[in-house]
C-alpha positions in Angstrom: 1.4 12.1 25.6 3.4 8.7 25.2 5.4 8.3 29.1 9.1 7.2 28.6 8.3 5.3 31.5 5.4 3.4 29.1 7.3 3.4 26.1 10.5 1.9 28.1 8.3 -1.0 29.2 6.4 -2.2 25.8 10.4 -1.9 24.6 11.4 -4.4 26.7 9.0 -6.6 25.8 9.6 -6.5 22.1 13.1 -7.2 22.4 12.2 -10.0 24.7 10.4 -11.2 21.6 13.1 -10.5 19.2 15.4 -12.5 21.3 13.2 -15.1 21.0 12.7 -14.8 17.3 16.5 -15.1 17.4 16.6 -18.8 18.4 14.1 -19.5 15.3 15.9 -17.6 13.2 19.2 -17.4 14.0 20.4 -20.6 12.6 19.0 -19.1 9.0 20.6 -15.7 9.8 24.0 -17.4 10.8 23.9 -19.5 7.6 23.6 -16.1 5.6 26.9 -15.3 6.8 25.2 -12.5 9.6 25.9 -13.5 13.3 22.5 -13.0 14.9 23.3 -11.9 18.5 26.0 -8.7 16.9 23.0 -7.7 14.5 19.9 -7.5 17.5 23.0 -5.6 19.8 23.8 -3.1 16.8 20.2 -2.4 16.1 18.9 -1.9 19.6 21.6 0.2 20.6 22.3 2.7 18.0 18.9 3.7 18.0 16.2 3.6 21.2 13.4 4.1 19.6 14.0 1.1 16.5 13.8 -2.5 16.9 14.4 -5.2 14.4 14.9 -8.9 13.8 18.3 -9.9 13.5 18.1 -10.3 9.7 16.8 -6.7 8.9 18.3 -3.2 9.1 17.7 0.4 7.6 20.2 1.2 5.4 19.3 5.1 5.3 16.6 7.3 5.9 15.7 10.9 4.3 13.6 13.0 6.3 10.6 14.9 4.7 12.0 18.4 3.5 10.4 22.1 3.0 7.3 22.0 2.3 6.2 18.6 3.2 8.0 18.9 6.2 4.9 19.2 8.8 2.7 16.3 10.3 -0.2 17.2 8.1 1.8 16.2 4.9 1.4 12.9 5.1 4.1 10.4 2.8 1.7 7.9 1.0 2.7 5.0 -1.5 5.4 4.9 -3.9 6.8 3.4 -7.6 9.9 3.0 -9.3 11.4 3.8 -12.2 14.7 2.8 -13.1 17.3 4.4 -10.9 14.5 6.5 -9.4 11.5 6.2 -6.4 8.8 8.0 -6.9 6.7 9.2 -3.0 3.1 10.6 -3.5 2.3 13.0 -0.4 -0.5 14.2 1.0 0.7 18.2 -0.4 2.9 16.9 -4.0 5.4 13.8 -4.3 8.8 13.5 -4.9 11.4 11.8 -6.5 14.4 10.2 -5.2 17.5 9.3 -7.3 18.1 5.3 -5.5 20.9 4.4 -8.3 23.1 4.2 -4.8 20.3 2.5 -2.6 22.6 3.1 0.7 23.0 7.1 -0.4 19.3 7.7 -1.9 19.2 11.5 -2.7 15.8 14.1 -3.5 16.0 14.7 -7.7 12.7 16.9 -7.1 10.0 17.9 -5.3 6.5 18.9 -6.3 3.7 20.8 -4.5 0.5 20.0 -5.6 -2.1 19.4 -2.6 -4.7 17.1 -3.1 -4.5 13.9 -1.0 -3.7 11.1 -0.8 -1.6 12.0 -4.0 -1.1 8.0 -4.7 1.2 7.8 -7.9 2.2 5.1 -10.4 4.6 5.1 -13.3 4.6 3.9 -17.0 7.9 5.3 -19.0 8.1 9.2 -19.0 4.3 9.5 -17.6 3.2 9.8 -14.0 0.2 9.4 -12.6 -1.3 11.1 -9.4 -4.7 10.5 -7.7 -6.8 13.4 -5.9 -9.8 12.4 -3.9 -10.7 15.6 -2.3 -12.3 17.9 -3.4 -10.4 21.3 -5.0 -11.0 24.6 -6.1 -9.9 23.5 -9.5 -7.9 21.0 -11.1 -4.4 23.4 -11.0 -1.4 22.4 -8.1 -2.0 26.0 -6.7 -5.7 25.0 -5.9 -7.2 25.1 -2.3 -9.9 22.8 -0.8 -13.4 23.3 -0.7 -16.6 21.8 0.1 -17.7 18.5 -1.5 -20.7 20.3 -2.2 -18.9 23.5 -4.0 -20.0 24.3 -7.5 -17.1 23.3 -10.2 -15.5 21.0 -7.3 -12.5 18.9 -9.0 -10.7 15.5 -8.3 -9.3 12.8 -10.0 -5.9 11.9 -12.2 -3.2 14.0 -12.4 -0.7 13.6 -15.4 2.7 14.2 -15.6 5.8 14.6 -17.5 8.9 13.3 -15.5 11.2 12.6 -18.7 13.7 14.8 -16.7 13.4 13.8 -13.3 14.9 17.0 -11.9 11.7 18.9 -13.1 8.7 17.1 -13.2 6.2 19.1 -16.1 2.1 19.0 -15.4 0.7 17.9 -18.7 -3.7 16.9 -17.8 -6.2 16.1 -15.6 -8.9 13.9 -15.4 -12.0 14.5 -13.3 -13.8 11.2 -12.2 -16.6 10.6 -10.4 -16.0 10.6 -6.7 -12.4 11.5 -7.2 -9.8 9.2 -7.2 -9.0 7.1 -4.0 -6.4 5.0 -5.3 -5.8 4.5 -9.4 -4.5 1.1 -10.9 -2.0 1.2 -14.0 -3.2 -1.0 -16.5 -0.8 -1.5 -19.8 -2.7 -2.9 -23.1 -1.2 -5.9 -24.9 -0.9 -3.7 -28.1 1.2 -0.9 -26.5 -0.6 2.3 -27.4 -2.7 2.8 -24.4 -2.2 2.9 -20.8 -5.6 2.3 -18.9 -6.4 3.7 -15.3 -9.1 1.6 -13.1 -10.3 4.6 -10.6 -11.1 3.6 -7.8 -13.2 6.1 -5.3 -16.1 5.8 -2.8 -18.6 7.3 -0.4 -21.0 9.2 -1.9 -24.0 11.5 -1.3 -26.9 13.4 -2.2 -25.5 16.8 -1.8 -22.0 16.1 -3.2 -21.3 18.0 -6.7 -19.6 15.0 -8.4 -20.1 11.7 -6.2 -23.8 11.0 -5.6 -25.5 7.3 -4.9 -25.5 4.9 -6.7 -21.9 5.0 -6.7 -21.0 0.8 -7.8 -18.7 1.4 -10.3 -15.0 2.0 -11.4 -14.2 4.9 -13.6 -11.5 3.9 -16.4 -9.2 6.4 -18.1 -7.6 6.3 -21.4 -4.4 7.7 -21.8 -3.0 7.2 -25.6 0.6 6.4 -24.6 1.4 9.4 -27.9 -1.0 12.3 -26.7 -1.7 11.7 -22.9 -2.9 15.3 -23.1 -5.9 13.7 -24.8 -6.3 12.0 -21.8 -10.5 10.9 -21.3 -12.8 8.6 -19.1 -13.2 6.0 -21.0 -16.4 4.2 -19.6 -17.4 3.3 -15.8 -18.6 0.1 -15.8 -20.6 -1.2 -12.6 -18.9 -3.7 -10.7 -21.9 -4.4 -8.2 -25.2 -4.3 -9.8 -27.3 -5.8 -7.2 -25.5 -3.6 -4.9 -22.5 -4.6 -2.0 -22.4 -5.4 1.2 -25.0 -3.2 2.8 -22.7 -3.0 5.7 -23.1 -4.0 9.2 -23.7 -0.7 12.1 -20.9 -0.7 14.3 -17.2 1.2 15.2 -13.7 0.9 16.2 -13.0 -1.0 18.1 -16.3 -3.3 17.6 -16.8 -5.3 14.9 -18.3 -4.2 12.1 -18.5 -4.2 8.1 -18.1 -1.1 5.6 -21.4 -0.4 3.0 -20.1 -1.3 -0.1 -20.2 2.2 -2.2 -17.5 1.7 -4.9 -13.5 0.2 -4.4 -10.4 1.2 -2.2 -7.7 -0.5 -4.4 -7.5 -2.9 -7.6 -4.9 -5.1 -8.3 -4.3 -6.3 -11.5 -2.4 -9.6 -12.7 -2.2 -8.9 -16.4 -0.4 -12.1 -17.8 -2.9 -13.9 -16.0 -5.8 -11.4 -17.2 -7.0 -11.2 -13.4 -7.7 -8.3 -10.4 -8.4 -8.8 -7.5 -10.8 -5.7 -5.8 -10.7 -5.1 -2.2 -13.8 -3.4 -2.3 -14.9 -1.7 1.2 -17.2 -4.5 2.5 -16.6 -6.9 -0.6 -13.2 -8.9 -1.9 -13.7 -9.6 -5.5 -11.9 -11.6 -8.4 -12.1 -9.7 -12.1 -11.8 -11.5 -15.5 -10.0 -8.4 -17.6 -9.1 -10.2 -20.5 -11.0 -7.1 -21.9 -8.9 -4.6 -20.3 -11.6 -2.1 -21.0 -14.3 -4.4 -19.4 -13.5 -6.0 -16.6 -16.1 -8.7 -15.5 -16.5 -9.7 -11.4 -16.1 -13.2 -11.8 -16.1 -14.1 -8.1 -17.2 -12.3 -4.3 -16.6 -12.9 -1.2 -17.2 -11.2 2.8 -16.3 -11.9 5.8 -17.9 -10.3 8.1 -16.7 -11.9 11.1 -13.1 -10.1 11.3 -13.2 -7.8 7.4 -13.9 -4.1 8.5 -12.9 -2.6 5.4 -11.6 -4.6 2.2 -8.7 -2.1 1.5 -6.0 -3.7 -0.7 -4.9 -7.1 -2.6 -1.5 -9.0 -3.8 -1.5 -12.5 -5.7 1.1 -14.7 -5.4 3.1 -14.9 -8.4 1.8 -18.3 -9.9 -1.6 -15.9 -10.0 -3.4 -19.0 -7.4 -3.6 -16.9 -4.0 -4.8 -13.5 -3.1 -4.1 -11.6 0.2 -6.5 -9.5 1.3 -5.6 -6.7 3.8 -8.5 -5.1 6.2 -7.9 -2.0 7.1 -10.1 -1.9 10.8 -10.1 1.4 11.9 -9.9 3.2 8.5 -5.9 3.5 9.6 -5.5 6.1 12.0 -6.7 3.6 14.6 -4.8 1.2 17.4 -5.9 -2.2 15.7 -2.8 -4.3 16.9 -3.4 -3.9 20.7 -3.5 -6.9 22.5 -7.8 -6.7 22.8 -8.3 -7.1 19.0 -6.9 -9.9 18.5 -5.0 -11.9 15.5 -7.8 -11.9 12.8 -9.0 -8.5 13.1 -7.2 -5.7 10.8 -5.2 -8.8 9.4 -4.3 -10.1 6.2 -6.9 -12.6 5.2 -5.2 -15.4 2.4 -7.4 -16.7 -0.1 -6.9 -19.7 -2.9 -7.8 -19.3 -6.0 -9.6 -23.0 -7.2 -12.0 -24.2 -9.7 -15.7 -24.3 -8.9 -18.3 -25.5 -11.0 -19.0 -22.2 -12.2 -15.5 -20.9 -12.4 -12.9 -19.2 -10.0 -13.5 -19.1 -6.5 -11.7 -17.4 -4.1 -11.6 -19.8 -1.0 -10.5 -18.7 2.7 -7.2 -20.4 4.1 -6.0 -18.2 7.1 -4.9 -14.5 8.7 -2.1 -13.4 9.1 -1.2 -10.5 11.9 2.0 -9.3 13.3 2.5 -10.3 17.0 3.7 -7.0 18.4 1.5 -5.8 20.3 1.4 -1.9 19.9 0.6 1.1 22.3 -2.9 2.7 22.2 -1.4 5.8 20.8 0.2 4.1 17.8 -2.3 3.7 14.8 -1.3 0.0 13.2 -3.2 -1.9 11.1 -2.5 -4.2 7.8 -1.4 -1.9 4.9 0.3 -2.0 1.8 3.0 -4.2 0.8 4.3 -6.5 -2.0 6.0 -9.8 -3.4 9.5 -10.3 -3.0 10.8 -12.4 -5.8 11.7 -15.8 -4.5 11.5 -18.8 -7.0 8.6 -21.5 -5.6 7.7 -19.4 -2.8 5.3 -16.9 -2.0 6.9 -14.2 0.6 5.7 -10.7 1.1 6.8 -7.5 2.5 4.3 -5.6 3.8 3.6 -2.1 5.7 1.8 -1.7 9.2 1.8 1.7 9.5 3.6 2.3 13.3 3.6 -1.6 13.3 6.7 -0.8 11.1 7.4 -3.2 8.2 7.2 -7.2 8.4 8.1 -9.8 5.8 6.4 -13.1 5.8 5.7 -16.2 3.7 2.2 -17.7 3.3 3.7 -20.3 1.0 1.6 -23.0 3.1 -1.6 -20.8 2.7 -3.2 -22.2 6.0 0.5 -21.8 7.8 2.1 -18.2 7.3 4.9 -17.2 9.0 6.9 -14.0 10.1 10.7 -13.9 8.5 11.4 -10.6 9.7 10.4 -7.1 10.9 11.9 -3.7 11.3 9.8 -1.0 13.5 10.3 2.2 14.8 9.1 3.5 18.6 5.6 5.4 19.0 5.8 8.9 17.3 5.0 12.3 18.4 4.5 15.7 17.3 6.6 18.4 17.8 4.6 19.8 20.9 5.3 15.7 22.3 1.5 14.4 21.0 0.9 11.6 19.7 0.0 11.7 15.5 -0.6 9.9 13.1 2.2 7.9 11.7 4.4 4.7 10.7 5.1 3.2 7.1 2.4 3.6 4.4 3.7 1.5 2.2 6.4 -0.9 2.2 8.0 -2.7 -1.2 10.6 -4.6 -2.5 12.4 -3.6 -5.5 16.1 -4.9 -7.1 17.4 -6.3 -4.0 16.4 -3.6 -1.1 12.8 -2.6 0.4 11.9 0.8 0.5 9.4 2.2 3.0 7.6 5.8 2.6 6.9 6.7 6.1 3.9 9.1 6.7 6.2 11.5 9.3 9.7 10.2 8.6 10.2 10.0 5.0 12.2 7.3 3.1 13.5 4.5 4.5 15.8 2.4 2.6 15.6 -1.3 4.3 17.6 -4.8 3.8 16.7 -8.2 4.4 19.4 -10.6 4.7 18.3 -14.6 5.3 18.5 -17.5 2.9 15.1 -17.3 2.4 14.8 -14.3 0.7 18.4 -13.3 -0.6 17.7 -15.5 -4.2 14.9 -12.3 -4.8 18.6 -9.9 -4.9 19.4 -11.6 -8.3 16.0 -10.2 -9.6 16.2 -6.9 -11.4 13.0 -4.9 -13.0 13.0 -1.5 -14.7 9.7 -0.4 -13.6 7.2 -1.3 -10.4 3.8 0.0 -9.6 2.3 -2.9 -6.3 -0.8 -2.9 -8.1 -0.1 -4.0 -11.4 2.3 -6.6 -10.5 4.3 -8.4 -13.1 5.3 -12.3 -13.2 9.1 -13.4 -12.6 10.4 -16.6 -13.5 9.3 -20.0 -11.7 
């Protein structure tokens, strides 16, 4: 259990460092019309347990409701639609009406077990991904063994036309499940493709035995998404990954390659980028149906576990986030150090033989975090700045950072906004802290695993030209280009 007494002092020292962040950033904050001392005195003591910057704040929260109101229902990652956010969950997702950012209110809920439930969006069509295994493919299923005759997971497909009640329409049963999915649109319009990506296999498992190097890709005809198929599941590592290197948290060590954790795709540059267990990789899919590895890279000095990517916007960088400790794990105390569970940014330059992906620097929050708060590099996204590249980003209880690696060898921290170490209802710690944290039309918005919605704002010359920027639609992974 987490002492006051303990908690009190690692406090004190973060303020400490916010008030130092104020004389760095203060003059920028003071210039955006925010006095800096007022903001750090407002946020630190309304509420004990947050700390900020002086240019972020929370602008409202809505707490996980009946049934996903229990630590085991963990919030997960989120898109947008319009006026609406969409939350996968560990037990269903949910859909919050955000038309009035500062009073976001539930539309619907849905129950469907079947983590982690990560979802993405394309008109009236959502899409959820299962990756364990299920008594059948139904939202009234229950888990079994991975070894259970007529196991299920994969896609989910539903109807949200009417966001008030969500309609199940198909499923789609891939091979090892689905970890994560990544919406891919075709330049014609008729088809929305899903890269699948899922890992880990074995012998005795029903549907995920070795070799397990591939993607699986779904076909949904935009017209009949009932008719919804694997399309093929092409082999991204022929010769085999990384064949990983023995070790544990908190060692060092590297994850045996066995399939992807998360794609991101650039499609007006016909690029993804794979962050692919022990392997980062750069994908030609100019064929969206055939993507082509194009580049590889390891790093198996600080990269645990390849886990997620984001390009800058001119399509020339890709961050890399290493998930040490698989996530429920204290990778920001002060004994790991900066380049462990870190952001690792790559260029993207011409080599003889094509793209390369070359290594520039990590990036890490410097907050250092209790050993009973799980914090590592998670997901996050671009905020829309013209000539620069700035990201928000999720650290799980590391709370939520925004930083620019404009100078690829040189990022910096703009801002943060972090709440206190959590516990469970009996006062132990858990598993906790923002899953995934994104920017869309002028707010960010963080789905916390225990604490539901956050609604965040960010106010600093820097980043206040990315409020003029509106979309209609945002899925992180399949990121779209704004003007230069």
């Amino acid at each position: 259990m987490t002492t006051t007494a303990g908690y009190r002092s690692r406090r004190a020292r973060r303020i400490l460092v916010a008030a130092l962040g104020a004389l760095a950033i203060g003059a920028t904050a003071a210039l955006a019309g925010m006095p800096a001392a007022a903001q750090q005195t407002e946020e630190t003591a309304s509420t004990s347990d947050v700390i900020s910057s002086p240019n972020m704040r929370q602008l409202a929260n809505i707490p996980k409701q009946e049934p996903f109101d229990n630590t085991a229902a963990f919030g997960t990652d989120l898109a947008f639609t319009g006026d609406y956010a969409i939350a996968g969950n560990y037990d269903g997702f949910v859909i919050y009406d955000i038309s009035k950012p500062r009073k976001p209110r539930i539309a619907s809920q849905v129950h469907c077990s079947g983590s982690q439930n990560d979802v993405s969006v394309t008109g009236d069509l959502l899409f959820l991904s299962t990756d364990v295994t299920r008594s059948s493919d139904s939202c009234d299923s229950e888990p079994v063994p991975r070894d259970a005759e007529g196991a299920w997971e994969g896609i989910k497909i539903f109807d949200i036309s009417d966001k008030h009640n969500p309609r199940y329409l198909q499923s789609v049963q891939t091979k090892c499940g689905s970890h994560t999915h990544t919406l891919v649109p075709d330049d014609a319009g008729e088809n929305a493709y899903l890269y699948v990506s899922s890992y880990s296999p074995a012998p005795e498992f029903t549907n995920c035995t070795p070799p397990h190097d591939l993607i699986s890709i779904v076909q949904v005809p935009l017209d009949d998404p009932e008719s919804a198929s694997v399309l093929d599941e092409p082999v991204l590592f022929p010769e085999g990954g990384h064949p990983g290197t023995p070790g544990e948290f908190p060692d060092n060590y590297t994850t045996q390659t066995t399939g992807c954790h998360d794609i991101t795709v650039y499609p007006s540059k016909d690029l993804a980028a794979g962050a692919c267990m022990g392997d980062g990789i750069l994908m030609d899919i100019s064929d969206r149906t055939k993507p082509k590895v194009i580049e590889q890279v390891q790093d198996d000095e600080s990269f645990a576990f390849w886990h997620s990517a984001t390009f800058n916007n001119a399509g020339t960088k890709v961050v890399f986030t290493d998930e040490l400790g698989g996530g429920g794990a204290p990778a920001c105390g002060a004994d790991i150090g900066a380049n462990r569970g870190a952001d690792g940014i790559y260029d993207i330059t011409e080599g003889e033989s094509g793209p390369q992906l070359e290594f520039r620097s990590y990036f890490k929050i410097d907050r250092v975090q209790q050993d009973s708060e799980n914090c590592v590099a998670h997901n996050g996204s671009l905020l829309p700045v013209k000539g620069k590249d700035i990201m928000v980003q999720a650290w799980y209880q590391g709370g939520v950072a925004v930083w620019d690696f404009t100078d690829s060898a040189n990022p910096e921290q703009i801002g943060f906004w972090e709440r206190g170490p959590f516990a469970d209802p009996d006062g132990q710690p858990a598993t906790a802290g923002s899953w995934s944290a994104y920017y869309y039309n002028g707010h960010i918005y963080s789905s916390d695993i225990q604490e539901g919605l956050d609604v965040l704002d960010i106010n600093d010359p820097r980043t206040n030209p990315a409020k003029q920027v509106k979309m209609d639609e945002f899925n992180a992974q399949t990121q779209g280009e704004y003007p230069e």
